[in-house]
C-alpha positions as protocol buffer text, in pm:
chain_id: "A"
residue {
  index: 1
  type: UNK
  ca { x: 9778 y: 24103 z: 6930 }
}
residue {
  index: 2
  type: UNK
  ca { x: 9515 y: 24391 z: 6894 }
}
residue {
  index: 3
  type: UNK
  ca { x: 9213 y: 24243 z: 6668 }
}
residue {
  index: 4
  type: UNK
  ca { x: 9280 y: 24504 z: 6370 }
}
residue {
  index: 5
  type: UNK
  ca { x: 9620 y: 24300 z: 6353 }
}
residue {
  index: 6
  type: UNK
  ca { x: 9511 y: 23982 z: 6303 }
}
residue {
  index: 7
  type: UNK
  ca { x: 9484 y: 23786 z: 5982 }
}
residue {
  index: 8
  type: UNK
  ca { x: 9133 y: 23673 z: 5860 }
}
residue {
  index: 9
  type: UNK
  ca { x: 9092 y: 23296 z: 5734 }
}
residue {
  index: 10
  type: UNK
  ca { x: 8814 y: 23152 z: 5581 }
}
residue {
  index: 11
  type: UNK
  ca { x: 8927 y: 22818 z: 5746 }
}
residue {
  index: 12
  type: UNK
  ca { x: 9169 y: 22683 z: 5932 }
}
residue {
  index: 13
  type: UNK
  ca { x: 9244 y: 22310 z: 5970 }
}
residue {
  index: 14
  type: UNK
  ca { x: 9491 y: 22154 z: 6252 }
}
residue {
  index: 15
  type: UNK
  ca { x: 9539 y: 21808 z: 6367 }
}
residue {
  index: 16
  type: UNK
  ca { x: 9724 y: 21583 z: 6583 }
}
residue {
  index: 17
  type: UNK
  ca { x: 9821 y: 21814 z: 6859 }
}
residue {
  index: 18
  type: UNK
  ca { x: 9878 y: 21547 z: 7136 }
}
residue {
  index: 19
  type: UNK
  ca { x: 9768 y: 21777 z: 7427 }
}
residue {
  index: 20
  type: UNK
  ca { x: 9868 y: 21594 z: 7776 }
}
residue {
  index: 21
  type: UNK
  ca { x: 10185 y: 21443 z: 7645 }
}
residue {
  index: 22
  type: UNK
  ca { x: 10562 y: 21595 z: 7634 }
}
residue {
  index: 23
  type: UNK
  ca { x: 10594 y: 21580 z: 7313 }
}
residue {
  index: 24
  type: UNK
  ca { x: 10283 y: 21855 z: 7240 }
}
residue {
  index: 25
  type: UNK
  ca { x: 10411 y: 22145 z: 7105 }
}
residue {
  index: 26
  type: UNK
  ca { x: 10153 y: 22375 z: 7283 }
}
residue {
  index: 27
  type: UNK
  ca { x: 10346 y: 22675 z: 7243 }
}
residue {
  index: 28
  type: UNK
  ca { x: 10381 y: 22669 z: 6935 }
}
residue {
  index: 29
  type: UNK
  ca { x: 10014 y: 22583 z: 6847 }
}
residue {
  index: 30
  type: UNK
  ca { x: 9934 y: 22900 z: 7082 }
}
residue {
  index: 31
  type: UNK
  ca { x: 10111 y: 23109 z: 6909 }
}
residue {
  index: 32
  type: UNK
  ca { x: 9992 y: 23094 z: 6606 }
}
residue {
  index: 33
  type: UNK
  ca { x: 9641 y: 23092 z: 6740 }
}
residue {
  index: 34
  type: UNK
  ca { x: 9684 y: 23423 z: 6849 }
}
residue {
  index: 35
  type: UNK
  ca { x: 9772 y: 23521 z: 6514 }
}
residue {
  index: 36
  type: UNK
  ca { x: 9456 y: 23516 z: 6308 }
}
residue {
  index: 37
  type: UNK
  ca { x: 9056 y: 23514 z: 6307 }
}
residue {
  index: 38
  type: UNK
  ca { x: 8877 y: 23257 z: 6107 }
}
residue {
  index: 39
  type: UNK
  ca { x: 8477 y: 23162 z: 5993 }
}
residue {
  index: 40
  type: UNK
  ca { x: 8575 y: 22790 z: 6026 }
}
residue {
  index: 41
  type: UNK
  ca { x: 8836 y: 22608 z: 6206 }
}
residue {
  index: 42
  type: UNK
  ca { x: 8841 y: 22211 z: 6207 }
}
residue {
  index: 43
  type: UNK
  ca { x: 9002 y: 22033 z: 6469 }
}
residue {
  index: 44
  type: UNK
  ca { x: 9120 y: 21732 z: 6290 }
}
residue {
  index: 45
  type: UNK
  ca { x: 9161 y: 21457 z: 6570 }
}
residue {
  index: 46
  type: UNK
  ca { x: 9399 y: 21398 z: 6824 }
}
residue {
  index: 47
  type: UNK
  ca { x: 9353 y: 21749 z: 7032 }
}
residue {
  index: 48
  type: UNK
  ca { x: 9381 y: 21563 z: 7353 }
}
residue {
  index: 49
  type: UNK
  ca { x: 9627 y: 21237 z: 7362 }
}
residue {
  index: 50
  type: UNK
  ca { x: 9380 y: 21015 z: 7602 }
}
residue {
  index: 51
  type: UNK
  ca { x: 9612 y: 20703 z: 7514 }
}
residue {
  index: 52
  type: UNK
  ca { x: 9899 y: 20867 z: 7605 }
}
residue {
  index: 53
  type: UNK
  ca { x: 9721 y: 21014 z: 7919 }
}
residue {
  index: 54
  type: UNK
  ca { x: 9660 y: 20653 z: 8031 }
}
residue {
  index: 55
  type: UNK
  ca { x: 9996 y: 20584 z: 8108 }
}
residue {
  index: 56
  type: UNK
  ca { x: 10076 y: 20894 z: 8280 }
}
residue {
  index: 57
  type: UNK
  ca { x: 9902 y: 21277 z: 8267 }
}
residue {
  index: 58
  type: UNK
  ca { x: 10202 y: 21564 z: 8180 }
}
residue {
  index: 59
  type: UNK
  ca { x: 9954 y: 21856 z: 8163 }
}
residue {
  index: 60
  type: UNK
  ca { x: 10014 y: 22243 z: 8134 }
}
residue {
  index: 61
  type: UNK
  ca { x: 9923 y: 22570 z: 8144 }
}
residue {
  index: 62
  type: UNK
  ca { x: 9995 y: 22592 z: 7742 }
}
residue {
  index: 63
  type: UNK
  ca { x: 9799 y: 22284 z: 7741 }
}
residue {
  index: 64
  type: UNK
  ca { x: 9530 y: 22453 z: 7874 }
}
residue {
  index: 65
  type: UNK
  ca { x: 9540 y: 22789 z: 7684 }
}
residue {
  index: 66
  type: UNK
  ca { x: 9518 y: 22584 z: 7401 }
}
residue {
  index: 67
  type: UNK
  ca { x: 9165 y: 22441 z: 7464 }
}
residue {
  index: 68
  type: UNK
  ca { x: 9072 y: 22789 z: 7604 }
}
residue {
  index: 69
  type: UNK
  ca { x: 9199 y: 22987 z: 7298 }
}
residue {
  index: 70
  type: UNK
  ca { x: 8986 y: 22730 z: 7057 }
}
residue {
  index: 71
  type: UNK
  ca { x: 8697 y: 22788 z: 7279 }
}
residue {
  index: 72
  type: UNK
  ca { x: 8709 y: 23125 z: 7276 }
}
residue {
  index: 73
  type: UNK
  ca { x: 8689 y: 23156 z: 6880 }
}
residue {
  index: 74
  type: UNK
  ca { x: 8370 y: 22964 z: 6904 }
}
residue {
  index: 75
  type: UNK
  ca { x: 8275 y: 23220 z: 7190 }
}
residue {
  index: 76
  type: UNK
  ca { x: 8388 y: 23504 z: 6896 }
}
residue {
  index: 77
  type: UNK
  ca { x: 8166 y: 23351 z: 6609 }
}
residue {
  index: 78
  type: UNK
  ca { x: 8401 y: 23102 z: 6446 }
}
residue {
  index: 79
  type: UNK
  ca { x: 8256 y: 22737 z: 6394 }
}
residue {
  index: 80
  type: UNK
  ca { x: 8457 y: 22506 z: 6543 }
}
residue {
  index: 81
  type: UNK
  ca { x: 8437 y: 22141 z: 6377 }
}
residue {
  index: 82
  type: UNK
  ca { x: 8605 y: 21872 z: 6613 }
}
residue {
  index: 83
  type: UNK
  ca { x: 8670 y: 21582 z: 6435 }
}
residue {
  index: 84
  type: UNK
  ca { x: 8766 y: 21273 z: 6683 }
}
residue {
  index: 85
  type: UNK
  ca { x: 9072 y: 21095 z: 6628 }
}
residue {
  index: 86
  type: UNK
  ca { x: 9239 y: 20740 z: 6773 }
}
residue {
  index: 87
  type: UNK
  ca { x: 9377 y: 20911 z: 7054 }
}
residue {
  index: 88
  type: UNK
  ca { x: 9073 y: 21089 z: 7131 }
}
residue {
  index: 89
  type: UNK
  ca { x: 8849 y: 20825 z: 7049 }
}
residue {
  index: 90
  type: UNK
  ca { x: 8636 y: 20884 z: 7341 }
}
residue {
  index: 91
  type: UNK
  ca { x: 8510 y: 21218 z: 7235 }
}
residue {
  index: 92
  type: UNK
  ca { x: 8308 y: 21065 z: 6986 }
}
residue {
  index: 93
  type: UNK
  ca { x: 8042 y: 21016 z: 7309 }
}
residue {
  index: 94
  type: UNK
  ca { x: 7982 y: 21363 z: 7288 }
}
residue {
  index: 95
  type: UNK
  ca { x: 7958 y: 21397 z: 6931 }
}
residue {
  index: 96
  type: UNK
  ca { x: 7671 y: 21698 z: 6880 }
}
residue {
  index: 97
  type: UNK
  ca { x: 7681 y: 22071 z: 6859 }
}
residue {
  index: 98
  type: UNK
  ca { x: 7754 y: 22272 z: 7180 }
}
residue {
  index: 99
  type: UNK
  ca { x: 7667 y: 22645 z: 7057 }
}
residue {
  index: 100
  type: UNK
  ca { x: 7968 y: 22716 z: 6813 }
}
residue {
  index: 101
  type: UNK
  ca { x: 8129 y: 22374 z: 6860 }
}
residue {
  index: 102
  type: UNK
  ca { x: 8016 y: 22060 z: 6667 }
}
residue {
  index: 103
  type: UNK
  ca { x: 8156 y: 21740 z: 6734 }
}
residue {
  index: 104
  type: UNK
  ca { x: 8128 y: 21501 z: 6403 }
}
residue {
  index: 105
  type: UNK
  ca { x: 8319 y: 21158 z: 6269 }
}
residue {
  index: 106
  type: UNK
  ca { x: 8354 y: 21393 z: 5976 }
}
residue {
  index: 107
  type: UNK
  ca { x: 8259 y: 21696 z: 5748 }
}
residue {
  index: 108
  type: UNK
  ca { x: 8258 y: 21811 z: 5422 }
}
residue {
  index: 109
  type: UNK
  ca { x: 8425 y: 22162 z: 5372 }
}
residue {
  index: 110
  type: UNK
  ca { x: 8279 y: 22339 z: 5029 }
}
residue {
  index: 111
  type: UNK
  ca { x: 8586 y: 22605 z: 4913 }
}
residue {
  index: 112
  type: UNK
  ca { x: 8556 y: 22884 z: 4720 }
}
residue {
  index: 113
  type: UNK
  ca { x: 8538 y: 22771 z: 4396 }
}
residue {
  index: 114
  type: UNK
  ca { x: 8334 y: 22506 z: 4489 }
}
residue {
  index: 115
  type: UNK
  ca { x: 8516 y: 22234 z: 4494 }
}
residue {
  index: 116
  type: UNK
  ca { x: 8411 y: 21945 z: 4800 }
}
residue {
  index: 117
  type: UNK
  ca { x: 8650 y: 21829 z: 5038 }
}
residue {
  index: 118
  type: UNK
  ca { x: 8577 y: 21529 z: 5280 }
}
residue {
  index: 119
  type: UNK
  ca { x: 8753 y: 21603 z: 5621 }
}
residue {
  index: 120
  type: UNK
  ca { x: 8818 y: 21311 z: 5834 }
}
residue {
  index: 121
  type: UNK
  ca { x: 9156 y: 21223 z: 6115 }
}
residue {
  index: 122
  type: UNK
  ca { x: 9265 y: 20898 z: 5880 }
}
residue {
  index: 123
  type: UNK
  ca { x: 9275 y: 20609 z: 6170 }
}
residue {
  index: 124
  type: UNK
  ca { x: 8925 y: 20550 z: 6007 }
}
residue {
  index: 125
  type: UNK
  ca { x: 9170 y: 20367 z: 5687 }
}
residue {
  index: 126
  type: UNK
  ca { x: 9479 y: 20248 z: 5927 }
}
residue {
  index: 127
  type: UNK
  ca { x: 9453 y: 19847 z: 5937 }
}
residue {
  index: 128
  type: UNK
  ca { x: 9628 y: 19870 z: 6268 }
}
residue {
  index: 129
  type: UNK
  ca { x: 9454 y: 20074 z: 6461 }
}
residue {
  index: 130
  type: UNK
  ca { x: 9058 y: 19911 z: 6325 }
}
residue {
  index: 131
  type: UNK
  ca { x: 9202 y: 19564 z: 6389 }
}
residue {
  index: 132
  type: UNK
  ca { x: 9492 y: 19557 z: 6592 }
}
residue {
  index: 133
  type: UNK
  ca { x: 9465 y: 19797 z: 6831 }
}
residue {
  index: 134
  type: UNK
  ca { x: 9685 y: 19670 z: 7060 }
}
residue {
  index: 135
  type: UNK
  ca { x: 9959 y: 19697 z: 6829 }
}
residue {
  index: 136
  type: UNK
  ca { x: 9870 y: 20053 z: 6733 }
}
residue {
  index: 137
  type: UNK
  ca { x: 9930 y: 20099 z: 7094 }
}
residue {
  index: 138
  type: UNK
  ca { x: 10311 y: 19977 z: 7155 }
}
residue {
  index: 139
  type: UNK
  ca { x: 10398 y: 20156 z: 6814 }
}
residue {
  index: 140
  type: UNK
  ca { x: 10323 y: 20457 z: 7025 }
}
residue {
  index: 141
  type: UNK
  ca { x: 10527 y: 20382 z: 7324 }
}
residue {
  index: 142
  type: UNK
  ca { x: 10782 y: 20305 z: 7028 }
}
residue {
  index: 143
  type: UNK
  ca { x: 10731 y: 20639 z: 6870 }
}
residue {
  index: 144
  type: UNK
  ca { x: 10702 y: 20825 z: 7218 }
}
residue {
  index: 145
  type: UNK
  ca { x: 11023 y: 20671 z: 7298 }
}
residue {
  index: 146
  type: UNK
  ca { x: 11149 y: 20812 z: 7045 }
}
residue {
  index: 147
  type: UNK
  ca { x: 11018 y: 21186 z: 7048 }
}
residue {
  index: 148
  type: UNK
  ca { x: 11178 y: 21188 z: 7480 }
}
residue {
  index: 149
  type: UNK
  ca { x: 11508 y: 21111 z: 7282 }
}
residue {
  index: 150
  type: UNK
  ca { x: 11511 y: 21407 z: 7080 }
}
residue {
  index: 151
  type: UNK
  ca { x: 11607 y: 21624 z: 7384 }
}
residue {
  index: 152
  type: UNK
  ca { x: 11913 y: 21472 z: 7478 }
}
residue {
  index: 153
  type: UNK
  ca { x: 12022 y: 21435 z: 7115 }
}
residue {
  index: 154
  type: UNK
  ca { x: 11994 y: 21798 z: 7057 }
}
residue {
  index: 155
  type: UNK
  ca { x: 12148 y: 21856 z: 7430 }
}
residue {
  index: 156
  type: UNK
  ca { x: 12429 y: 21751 z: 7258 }
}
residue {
  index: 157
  type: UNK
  ca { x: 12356 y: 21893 z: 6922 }
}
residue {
  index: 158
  type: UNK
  ca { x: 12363 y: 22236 z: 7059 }
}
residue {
  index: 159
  type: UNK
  ca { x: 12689 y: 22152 z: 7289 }
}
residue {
  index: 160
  type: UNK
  ca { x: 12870 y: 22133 z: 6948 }
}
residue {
  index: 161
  type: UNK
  ca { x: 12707 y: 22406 z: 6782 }
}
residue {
  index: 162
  type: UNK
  ca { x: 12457 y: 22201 z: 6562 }
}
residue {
  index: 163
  type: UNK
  ca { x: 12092 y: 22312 z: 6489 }
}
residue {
  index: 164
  type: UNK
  ca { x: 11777 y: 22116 z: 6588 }
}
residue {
  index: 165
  type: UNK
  ca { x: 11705 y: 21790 z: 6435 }
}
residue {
  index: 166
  type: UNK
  ca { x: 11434 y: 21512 z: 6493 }
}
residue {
  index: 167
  type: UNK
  ca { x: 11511 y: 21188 z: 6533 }
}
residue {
  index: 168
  type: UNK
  ca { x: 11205 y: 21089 z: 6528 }
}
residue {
  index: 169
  type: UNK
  ca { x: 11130 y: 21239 z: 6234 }
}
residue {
  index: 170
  type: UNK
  ca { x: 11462 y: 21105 z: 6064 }
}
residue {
  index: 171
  type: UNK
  ca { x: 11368 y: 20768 z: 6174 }
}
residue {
  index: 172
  type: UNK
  ca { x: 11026 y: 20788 z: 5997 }
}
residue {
  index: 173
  type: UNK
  ca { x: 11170 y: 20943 z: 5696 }
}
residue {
  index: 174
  type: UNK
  ca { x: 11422 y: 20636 z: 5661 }
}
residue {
  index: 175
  type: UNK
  ca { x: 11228 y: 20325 z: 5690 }
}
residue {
  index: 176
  type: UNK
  ca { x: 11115 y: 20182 z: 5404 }
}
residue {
  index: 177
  type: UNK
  ca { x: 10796 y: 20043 z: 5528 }
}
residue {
  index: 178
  type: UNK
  ca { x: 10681 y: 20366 z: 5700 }
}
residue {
  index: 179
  type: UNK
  ca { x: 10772 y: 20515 z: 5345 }
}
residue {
  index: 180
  type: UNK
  ca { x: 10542 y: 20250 z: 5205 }
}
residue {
  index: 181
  type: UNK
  ca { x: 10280 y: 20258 z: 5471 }
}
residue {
  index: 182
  type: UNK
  ca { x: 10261 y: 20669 z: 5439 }
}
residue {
  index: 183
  type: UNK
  ca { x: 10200 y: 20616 z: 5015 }
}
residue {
  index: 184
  type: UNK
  ca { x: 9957 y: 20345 z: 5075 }
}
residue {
  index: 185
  type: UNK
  ca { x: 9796 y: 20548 z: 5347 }
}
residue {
  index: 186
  type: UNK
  ca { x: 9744 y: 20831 z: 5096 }
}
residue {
  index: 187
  type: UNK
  ca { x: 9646 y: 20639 z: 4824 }
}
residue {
  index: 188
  type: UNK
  ca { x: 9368 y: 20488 z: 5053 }
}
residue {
  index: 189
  type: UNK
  ca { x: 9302 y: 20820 z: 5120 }
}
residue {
  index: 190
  type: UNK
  ca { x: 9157 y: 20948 z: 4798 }
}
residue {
  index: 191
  type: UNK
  ca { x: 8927 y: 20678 z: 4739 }
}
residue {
  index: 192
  type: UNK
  ca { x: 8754 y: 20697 z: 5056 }
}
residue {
  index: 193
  type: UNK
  ca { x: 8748 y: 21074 z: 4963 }
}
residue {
  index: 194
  type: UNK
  ca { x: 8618 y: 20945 z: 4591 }
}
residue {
  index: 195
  type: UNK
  ca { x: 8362 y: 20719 z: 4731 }
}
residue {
  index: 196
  type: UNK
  ca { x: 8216 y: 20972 z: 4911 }
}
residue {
  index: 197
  type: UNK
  ca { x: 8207 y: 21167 z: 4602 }
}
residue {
  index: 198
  type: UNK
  ca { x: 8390 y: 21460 z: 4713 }
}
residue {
  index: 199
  type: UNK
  ca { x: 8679 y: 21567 z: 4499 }
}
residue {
  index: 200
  type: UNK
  ca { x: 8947 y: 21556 z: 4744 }
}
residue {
  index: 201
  type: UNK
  ca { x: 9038 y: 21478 z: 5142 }
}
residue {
  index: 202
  type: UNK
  ca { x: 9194 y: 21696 z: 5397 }
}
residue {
  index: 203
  type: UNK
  ca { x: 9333 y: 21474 z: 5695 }
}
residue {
  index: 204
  type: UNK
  ca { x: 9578 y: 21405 z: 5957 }
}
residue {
  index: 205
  type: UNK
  ca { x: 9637 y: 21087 z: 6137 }
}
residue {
  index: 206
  type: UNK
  ca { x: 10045 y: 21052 z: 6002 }
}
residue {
  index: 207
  type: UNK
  ca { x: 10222 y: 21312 z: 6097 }
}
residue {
  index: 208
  type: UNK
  ca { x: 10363 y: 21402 z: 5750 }
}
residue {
  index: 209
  type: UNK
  ca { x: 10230 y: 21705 z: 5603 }
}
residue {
  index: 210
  type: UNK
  ca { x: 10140 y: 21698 z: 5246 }
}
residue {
  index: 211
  type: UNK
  ca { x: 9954 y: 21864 z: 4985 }
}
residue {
  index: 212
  type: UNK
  ca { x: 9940 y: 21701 z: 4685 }
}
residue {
  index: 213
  type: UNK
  ca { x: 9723 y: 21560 z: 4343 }
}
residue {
  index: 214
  type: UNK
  ca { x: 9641 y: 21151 z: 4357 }
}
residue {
  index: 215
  type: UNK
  ca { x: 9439 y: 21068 z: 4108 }
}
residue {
  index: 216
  type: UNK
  ca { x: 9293 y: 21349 z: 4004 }
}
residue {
  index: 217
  type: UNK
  ca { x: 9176 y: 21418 z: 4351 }
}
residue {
  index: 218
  type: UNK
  ca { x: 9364 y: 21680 z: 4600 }
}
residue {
  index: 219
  type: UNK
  ca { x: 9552 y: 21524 z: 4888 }
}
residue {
  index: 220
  type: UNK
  ca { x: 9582 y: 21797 z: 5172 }
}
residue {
  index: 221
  type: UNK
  ca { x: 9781 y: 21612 z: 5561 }
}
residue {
  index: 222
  type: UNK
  ca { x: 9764 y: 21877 z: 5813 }
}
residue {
  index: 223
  type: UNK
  ca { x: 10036 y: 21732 z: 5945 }
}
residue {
  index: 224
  type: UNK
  ca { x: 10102 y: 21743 z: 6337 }
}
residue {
  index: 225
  type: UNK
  ca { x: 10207 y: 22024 z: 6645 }
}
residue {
  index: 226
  type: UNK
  ca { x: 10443 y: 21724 z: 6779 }
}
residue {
  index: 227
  type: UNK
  ca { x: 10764 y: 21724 z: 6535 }
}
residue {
  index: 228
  type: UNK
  ca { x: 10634 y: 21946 z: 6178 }
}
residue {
  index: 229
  type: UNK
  ca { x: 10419 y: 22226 z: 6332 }
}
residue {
  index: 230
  type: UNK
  ca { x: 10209 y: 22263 z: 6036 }
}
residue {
  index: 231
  type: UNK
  ca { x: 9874 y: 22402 z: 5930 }
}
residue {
  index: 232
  type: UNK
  ca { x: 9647 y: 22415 z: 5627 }
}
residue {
  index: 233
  type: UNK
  ca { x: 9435 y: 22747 z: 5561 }
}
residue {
  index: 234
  type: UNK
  ca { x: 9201 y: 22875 z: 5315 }
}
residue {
  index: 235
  type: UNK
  ca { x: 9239 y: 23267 z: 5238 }
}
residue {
  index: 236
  type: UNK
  ca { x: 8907 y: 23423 z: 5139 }
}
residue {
  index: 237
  type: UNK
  ca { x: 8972 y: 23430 z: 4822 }
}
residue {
  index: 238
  type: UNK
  ca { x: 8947 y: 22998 z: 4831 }
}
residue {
  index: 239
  type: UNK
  ca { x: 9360 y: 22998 z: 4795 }
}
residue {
  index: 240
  type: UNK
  ca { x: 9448 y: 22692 z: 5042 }
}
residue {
  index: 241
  type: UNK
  ca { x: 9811 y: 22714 z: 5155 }
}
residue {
  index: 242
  type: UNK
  ca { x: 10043 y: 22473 z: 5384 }
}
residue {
  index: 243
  type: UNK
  ca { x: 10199 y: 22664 z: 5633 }
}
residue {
  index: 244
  type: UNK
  ca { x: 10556 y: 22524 z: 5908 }
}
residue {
  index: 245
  type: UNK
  ca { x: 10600 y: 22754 z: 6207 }
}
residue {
  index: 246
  type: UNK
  ca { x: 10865 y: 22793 z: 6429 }
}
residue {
  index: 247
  type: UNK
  ca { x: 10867 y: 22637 z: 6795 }
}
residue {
  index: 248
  type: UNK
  ca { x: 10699 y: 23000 z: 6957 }
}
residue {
  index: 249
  type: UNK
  ca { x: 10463 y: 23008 z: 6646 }
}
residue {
  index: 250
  type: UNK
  ca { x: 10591 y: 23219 z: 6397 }
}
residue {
  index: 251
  type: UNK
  ca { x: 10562 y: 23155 z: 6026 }
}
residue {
  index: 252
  type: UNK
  ca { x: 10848 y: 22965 z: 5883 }
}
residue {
  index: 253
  type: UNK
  ca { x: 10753 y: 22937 z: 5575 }
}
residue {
  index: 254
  type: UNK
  ca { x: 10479 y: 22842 z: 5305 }
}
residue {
  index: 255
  type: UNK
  ca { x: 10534 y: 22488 z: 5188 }
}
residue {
  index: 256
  type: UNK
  ca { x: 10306 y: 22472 z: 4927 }
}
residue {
  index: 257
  type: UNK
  ca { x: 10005 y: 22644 z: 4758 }
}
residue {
  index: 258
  type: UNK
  ca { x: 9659 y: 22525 z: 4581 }
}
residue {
  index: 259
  type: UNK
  ca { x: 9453 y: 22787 z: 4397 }
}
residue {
  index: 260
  type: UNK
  ca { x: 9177 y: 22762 z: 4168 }
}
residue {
  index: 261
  type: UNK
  ca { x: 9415 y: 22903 z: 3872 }
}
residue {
  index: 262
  type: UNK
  ca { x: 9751 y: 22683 z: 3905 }
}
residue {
  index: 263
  type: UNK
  ca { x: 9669 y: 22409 z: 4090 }
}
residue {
  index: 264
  type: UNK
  ca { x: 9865 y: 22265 z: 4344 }
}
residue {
  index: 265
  type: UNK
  ca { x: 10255 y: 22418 z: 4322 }
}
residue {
  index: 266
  type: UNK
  ca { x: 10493 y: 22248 z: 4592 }
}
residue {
  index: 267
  type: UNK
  ca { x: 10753 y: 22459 z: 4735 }
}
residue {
  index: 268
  type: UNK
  ca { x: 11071 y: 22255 z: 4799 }
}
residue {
  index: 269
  type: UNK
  ca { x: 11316 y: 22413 z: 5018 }
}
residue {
  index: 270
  type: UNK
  ca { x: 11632 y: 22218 z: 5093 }
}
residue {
  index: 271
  type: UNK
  ca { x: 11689 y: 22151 z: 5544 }
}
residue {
  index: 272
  type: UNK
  ca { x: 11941 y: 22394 z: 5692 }
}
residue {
  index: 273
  type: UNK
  ca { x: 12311 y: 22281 z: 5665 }
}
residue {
  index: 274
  type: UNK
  ca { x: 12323 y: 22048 z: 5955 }
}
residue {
  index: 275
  type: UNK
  ca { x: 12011 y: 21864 z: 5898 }
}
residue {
  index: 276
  type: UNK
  ca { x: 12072 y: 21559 z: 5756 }
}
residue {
  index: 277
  type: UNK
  ca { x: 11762 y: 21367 z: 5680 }
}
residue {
  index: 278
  type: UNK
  ca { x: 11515 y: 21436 z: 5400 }
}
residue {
  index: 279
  type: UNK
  ca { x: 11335 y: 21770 z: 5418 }
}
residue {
  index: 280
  type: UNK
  ca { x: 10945 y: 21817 z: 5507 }
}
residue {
  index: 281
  type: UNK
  ca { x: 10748 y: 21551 z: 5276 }
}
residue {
  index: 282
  type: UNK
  ca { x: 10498 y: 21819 z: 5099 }
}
């Protein structure tokens, strides 16, 4: 896309892209890379799935554009925050700035209006993975299980002319603990974001994109480029929006919006007619 094209962010925030597995949705990630310029964009843990990677490498050339498109934004002039994750744990040994590229635990992001944000992945608050990491470790087996299923389901989907659905995604959305796990995980959330006196928290870690208000404190999930392909960005003008894209990486659609004016305003839309599970938690 020729520069004059592209669309200019403040910031940009993406998480939980699971590079090196099959689930990644590299392509899609790419895509919308090549979309837009930014002065910031954080890297919100999980770039690079080393757990997964332990078990068995499934690497690509999209895998690889990925890191070299990031890169080259730092080359460009953007700041590139990379904030470690579980599955990347290990990049926290090179935590430090390389040029354009600074490797942290965490940041604070100031917006527009100036209102502070604490950016951090989330595993930081997840009882499993502090304390029973080994645990942590056959839920993800479980839930990669789960994602290798969703080809042959929609093999089939497709052979009777249905659209795409995730099982893994309807799976999450159904159980009643995961339910309970992903409200306790947000409340938990805002008081670590409270407690480092910033007024709200912008994090992965779930997979469940959300923007929302938790006790008086903003709630932003990036969500994940596995099963919601979903971003957070910050126009110039401090407006942060939550943005779905399609599996090539065009805009879907804008879930919801926070400005300095209205607040946060969700945007509900209801799943296409063959999707039966419960649409995007936002």
């Amino acid at each position: 896309m020729p520069e004059e094209d592209l669309i200019h962010y403040r910031s940009v925030w993406i998480s939980d892209v699971h590079l090196g597995t099959r689930g990644s949705q590299a392509t899609a990630l790419l895509g919308f890379l090549r979309t837009f310029e930014c002065d910031t964009l954080y890297v919100v843990g999980d770039l690079i799935d080393i757990w997964a990677m332990k078990r068995g490498v499934y690497w690509t050339q999209e895998h690889s554009d990925v890191i070299q498109k990031i890169l080259r934004k730092g080359r460009k002039g953007s700041q590139i925050i990379y904030i470690p994750g579980n599955h990347d744990e290990r990049i926290t040994d090179f935590t430090g700035d390389y040029a354009n590229v600074h490797i942290q635990s965490r940041a604070f992001h100031t917006t527009v209006d100036g209102r502070k944000l604490l950016v951090a992945h989330g595993h930081e608050l997840d009882n499993v993975v502090q304390n029973l990491g080994w645990l942590a470790h056959v839920g993800d087996i479980g839930y990669t299980l789960l994602l290798q299923l969703n080809g042959p389901v929609n093999f089939f989907r497709k052979l009777v002319g249905h659209g795409h659905w995730s099982l893994s995604a309807y799976v999450k959305s159904s159980v009643k603990n995961v339910v309970n796990f992903i409200g306790g995980f947000e409340e938990s959330m805002v008081h670590f974001a409270s407690d480092a006196q910033a007024e709200g928290i912008i994090c992965g870690h779930i997979h469940t994109a959300a923007m929302r208000r938790i006790k008086n404190l903003d709630y932003y999930n990036t969500g994940d480029w596995v099963e919601s392909l979903t971003a957070l960005v910050e126009e110039s003008d401090g407006t942060i929006k939550l943005l779905k894209f399609s599996s090539t990486g065009e805009l879907i659609k804008t879930l919801a919006v926070c400005s300095a004016t209205k607040g946060i305003e969700v945007k509900e839309e209801p799943c296409a007619p063959e999707c039966t599970h419960e649409p995007l938690a936002v």
